[in-house]
C-alpha positions in Angstrom: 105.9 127.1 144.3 103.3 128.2 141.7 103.9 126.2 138.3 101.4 128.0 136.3 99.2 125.2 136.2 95.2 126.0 136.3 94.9 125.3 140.2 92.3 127.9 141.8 94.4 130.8 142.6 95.4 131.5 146.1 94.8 135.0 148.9 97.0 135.1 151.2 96.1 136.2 154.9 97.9 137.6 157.4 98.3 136.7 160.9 96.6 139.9 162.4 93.9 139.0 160.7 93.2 135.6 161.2 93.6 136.2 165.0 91.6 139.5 165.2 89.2 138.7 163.3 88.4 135.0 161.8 89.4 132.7 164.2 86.9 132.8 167.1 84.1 132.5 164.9 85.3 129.6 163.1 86.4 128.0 166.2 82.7 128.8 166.9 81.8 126.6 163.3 79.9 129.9 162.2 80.5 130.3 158.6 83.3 133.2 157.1 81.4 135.4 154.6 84.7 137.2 153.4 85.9 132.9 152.4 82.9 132.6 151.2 83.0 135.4 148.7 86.4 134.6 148.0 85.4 131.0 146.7 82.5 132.4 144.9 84.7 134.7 142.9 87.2 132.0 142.5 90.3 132.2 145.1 91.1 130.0 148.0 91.8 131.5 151.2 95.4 130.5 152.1 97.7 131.2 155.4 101.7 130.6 155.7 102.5 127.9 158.4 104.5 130.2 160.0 101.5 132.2 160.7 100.2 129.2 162.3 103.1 129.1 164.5 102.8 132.1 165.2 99.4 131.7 166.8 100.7 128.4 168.7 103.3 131.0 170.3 100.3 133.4 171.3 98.5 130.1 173.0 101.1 128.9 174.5 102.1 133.2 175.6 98.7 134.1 176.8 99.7 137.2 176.9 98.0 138.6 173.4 94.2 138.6 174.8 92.9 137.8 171.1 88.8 137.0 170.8 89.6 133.5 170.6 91.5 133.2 173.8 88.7 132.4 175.6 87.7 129.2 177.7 84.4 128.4 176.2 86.0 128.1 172.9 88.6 125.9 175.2 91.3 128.1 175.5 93.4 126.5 178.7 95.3 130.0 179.3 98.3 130.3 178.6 102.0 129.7 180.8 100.5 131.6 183.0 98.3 129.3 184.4 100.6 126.9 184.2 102.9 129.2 186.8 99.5 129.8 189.2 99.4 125.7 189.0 102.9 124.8 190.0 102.9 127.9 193.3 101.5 125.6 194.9 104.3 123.8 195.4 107.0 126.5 196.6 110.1 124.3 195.5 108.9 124.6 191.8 107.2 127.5 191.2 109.6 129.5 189.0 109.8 130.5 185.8 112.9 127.9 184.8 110.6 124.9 186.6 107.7 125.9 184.9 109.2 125.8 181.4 111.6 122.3 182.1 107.9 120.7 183.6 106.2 122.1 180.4 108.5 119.5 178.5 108.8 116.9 180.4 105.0 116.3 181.5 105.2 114.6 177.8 106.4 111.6 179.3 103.8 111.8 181.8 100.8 111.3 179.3 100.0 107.7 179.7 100.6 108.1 183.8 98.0 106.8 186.2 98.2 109.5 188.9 96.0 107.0 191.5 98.2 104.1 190.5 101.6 106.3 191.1 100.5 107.7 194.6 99.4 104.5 195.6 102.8 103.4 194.3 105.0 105.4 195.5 102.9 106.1 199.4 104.6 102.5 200.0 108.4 103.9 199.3 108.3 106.4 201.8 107.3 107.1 205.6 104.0 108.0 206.8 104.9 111.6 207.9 105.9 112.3 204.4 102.5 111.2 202.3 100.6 114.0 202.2 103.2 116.0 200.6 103.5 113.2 198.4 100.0 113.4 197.3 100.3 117.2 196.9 103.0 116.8 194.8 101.5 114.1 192.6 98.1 116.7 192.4 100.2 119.2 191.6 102.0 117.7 188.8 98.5 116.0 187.1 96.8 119.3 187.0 99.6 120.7 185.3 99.4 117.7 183.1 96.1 118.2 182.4 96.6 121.8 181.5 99.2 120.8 179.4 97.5 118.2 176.9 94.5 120.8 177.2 97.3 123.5 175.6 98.2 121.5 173.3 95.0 119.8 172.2 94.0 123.6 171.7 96.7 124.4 169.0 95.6 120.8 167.2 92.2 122.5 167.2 93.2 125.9 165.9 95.2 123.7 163.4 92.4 121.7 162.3 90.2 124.8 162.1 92.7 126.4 159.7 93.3 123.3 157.6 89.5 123.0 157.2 89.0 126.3 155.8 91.9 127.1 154.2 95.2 126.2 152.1 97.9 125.9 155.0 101.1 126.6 152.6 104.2 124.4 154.0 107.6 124.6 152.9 106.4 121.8 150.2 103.9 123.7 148.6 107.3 126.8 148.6 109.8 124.1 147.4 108.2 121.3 145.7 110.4 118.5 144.7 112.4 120.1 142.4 116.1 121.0 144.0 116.7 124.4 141.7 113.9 125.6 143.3 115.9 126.4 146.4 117.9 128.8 144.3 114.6 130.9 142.9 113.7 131.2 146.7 116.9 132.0 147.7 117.1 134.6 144.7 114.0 136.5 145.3 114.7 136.4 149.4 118.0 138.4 148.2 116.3 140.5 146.0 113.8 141.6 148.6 116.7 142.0 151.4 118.3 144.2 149.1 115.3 146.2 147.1 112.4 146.4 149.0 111.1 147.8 152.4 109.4 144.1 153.3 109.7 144.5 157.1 112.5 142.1 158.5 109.8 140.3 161.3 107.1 139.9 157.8 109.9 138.5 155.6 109.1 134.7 155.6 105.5 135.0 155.3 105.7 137.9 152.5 108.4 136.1 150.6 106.2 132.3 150.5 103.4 134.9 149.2 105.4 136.1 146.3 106.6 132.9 145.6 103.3 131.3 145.4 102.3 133.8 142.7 99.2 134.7 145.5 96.8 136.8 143.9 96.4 138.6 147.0 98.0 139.5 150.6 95.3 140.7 153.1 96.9 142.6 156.3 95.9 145.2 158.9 100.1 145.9 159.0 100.5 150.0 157.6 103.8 149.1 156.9 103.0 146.2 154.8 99.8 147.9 153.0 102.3 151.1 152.1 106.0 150.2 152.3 106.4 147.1 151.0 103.4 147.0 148.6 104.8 150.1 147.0 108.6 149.0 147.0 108.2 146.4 145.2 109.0 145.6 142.0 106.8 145.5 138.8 107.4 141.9 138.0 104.9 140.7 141.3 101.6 140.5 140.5 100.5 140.5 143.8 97.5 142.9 145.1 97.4 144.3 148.6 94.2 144.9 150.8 93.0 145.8 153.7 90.8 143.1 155.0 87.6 145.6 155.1 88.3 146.2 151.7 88.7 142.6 150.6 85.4 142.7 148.6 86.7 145.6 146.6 89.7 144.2 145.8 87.7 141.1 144.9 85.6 142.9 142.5 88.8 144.3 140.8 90.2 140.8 140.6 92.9 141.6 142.7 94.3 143.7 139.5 95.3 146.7 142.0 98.9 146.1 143.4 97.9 149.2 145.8 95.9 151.8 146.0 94.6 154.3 148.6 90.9 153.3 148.6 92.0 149.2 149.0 94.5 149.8 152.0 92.3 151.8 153.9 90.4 150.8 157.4 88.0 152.8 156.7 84.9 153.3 154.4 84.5 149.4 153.4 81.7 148.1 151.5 80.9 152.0 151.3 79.4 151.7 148.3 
């Protein structure tokens, strides 16, 4: 929670944003220009860890097809390939199997796969090795995809960490125990006041209680309804990230305006 020390002041992105449009080139190592500026002028970037597990979801889902989902930036796919992995053995290919093997391969990480078909060839008869060795194949390729899963989201979380302030619950809370009550208060007055969409609450709420300088967001709802509900006392500017270097230039002094929430005509001048 913001103490109204002289820290560099913080801009809040959303998760739309990272995904659609920042994080395959930084997973790339290309520089961000709209960080860059942001710096220059004075601000750090900043995203909620719950955005961050929000994109873990998405990695682990598969089912968003963002620019960074892509295997030369090693994306593993998603559960879906895990499910195309374990067809191959009939007795364990459903959905259920797929997410009970997707916890319990965690206990299979220091495994020698050679060493346990060797192993275990000698425990039962001949007849039945080879579907032995299938099902030891089987089950280190979905390993394998696994660890590469989650070594993924410990890149994207790296990546993220690098560039930008990752506010936790301790940046939110500190160590001061009344400040459980302020969060709790302005969570209420939200609920009750404003139009702050329920599925945006969390991350909207640790913006507002960081004292950000600015939210960035391609969300209508978020650059209209809840930007305009809100009450006076928030300082907080909202942008469209295509109009982040006007809102920069205006020092993020706009709560909301037409011209900053708008897709179109960035930069236009």
């Amino acid at each position: 929670m913001t103490d109204g020390s002289n820290e560099m002041p913080i801009v809040v992105f959303d998760t739309n944003v990272i995904e659609g449009r920042y994080l395959a080139p930084l997973l790339r190592g290309e520089p961000c220009r709209d960080f860059e500026l942001l710096r220059d002028a004075g601000y750090r970037p900043a995203l909620c860890a719950k955005s961050f597990y929000e994109i873990c979801s998405h990695i682990k889902r598969g089912d968003k097809r963002f620019p960074w989902m892509d295997p030369a930036l090693g994306f593993p796919g998603g559960i879906e390939e895990g499910e195309r992995i374990l067809r191959e053995l009939p007795d364990s290919s459903s959905r259920h199997n797929v997410y009970w093997m997707f916890g319990i391969c965690e206990e299979w990480r220091d495994v020698d796969w050679s060493e346990r078909a060797s192993e275990m060839s000698e425990l039962i008869i001949p007849q039945e090795r080879d579907a032995l060795y299938k099902d030891i194949d089987v089950r280190s390729r979905f390993a394998a995809w696994k660890f590469a899963l989650t070594g993924f989201c410990q890149r994207v979380f790296e990546t993220i960490n690098d560039q930008m302030l990752l506010i936790t619950p301790h940046e939110v809370f500190g160590l001061d125990p009344s400040n459980t009550q302020k969060v709790f208060a302005l969570e209420q007055e939200l609920a009750l006041t404003t139009l702050v969409p329920s599925e945006d609450f969390e991350i909207l709420a640790t913006t507002l209680l960081m004292g950000a300088s600015g939210f960035i967001t391609k969300e209508d709802k978020i650059l209209s309804g809840t930007a305009l509900s809100l009450s006076l006392n928030y300082r907080t500017a909202f942008a469209h990230p295509d109009q982040l270097r006007r809102a920069i230039d205006s020092k993020f002094m706009i709560r909301w305006s037409a011209a900053q929430t708008s897709p179109r005509g960035a930069d236009d001048d």
